[in-house]
N, C-alpha and C positions, 0 to 999 in steps of 0.2 A: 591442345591436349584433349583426349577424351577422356574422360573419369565416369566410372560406371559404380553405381551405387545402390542399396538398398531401403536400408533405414533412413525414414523421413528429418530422422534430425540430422543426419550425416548430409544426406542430400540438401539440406537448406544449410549447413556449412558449408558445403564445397560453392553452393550458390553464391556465398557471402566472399567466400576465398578468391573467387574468380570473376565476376561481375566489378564493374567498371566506371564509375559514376556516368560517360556517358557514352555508355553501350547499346547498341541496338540489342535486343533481346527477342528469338523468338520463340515460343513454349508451348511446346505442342501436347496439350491436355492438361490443360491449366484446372480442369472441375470447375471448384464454387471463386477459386481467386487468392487462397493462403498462400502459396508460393508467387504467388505474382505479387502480391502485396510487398511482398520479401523483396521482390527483383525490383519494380519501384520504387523503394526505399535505399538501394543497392545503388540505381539507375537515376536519379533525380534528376541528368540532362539528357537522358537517354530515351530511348521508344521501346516500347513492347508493341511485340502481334502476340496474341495467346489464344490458342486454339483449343477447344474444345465441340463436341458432337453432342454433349449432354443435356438434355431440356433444363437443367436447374443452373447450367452455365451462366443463359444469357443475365437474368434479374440481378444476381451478385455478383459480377462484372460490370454491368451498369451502374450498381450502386459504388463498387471500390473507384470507379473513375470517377466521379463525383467526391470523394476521399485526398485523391492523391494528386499530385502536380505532373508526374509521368503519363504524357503521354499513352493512353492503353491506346491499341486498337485490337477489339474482340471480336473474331470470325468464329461460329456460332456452322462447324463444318466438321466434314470425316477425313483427317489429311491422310488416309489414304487416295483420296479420288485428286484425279490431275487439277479437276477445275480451283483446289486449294492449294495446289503448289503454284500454281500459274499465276494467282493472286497475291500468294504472298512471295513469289518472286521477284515480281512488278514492284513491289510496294518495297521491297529490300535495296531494290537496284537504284531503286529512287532514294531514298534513304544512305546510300552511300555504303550499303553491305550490309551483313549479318556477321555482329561479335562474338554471338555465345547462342547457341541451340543448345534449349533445355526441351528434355523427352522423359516423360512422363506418363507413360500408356498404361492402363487396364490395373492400376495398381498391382503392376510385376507379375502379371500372368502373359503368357503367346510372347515370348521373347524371340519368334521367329519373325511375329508381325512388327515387333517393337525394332528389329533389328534391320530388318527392310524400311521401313520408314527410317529410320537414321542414317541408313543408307545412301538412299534415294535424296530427302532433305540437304545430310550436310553435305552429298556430291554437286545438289543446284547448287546452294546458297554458301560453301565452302565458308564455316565460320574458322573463328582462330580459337575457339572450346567449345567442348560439347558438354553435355552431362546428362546422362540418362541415367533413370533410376527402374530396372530390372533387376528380379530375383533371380531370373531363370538364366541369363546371363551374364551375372555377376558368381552363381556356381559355375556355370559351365568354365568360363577363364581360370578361378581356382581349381576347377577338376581336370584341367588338362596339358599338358606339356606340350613343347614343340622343337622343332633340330633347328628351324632356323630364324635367322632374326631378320622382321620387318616389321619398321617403326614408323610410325608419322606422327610428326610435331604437332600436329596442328588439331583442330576438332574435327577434323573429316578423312579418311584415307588416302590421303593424297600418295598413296604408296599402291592403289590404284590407279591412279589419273582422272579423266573424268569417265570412265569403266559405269558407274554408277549416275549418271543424269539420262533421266527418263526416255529418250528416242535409242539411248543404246543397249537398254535393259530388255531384251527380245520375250523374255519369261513377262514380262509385266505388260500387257499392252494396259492395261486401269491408267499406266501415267501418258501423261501429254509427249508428245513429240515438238510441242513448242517451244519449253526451255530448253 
């Protein structure tokens, strides 16, 4: 399922709701580490990737993993650029998948940027929930109606196919042709 959210306490329930003691989790703009901390506690046999681009990322992700028994692995990157999807695809497949993609961009501003990355993500790593927490895309879905129905169960469009992995996306050359 994908669940799209806004408020930060909402968004750390649905985390709680859906998380798995031992889920792969990957969480793209993780910040200083508060919702990962969440997801570790969530995840106790599980792994995190948590991505962040922020210079104040790296210190307090090093510190919470020194904290917790969960597995963090912290890429300290812009997952818009391929060379981070291509890493932590590797690192997923190895891993035996991706459970849950949590998105988490720009504290809910450029819901178009936010919406292409989740895109692009859960088309490679095809999780079984997603959860992103935009403002700008949680009004848009309340403000809009539609004639026809197309669903997908899962945390990724599978109602797509794989339309969205990066060699078939012609508008985006930024991602890799390798996954």
């Amino acid at each position: 399922m994908i669940n799209i959210v806004y408020d930060i306490k909402i968004y750390r329930q649905t985390l709680k709701d859906i998380i798995k003691e031992d889920d792969v989790v990957v969480e793209l703009g993780c910040h200083v580490g508060n919702s990962t901390r969440i997801i570790s506690q969530l995840a106790p046999h599980g792994k995190i990737i948590a991505l962040d681009k922020g210079t104040e990322s790296r210190e307090k992700l090093d510190e919470l993993k020194k904290e917790v028994k969960t597995p963090i692995e912290f890429i300290n990157a812009d997952v818009r650029l391929h060379e981070t999807l291509e890493e932590v695809g590797q690192k997923v497949d190895e891993w035996g998948g991706c459970d849950v993609l949590s998105v988490d961009l720009g504290g809910g501003y450029h819901p178009d940027t936010t919406f292409k990355v989740f895109y692009i993500w859960s088309s490679t790593l095809k999780p079984r929930d997603t959860i992103i927490r935009n403002r700008g895309l949680l009004d848009f879905i309340h403000s809009s109606s539609g004639t026809e129905i197309i669903r997908s169960e899962n945390g990724w469009l599978e109602s797509c196919g794989d339309d969205g992995i990066p060699p078939r996306l012609k508008e985006l050359k930024l991602w890799s042709p390798k996954l």
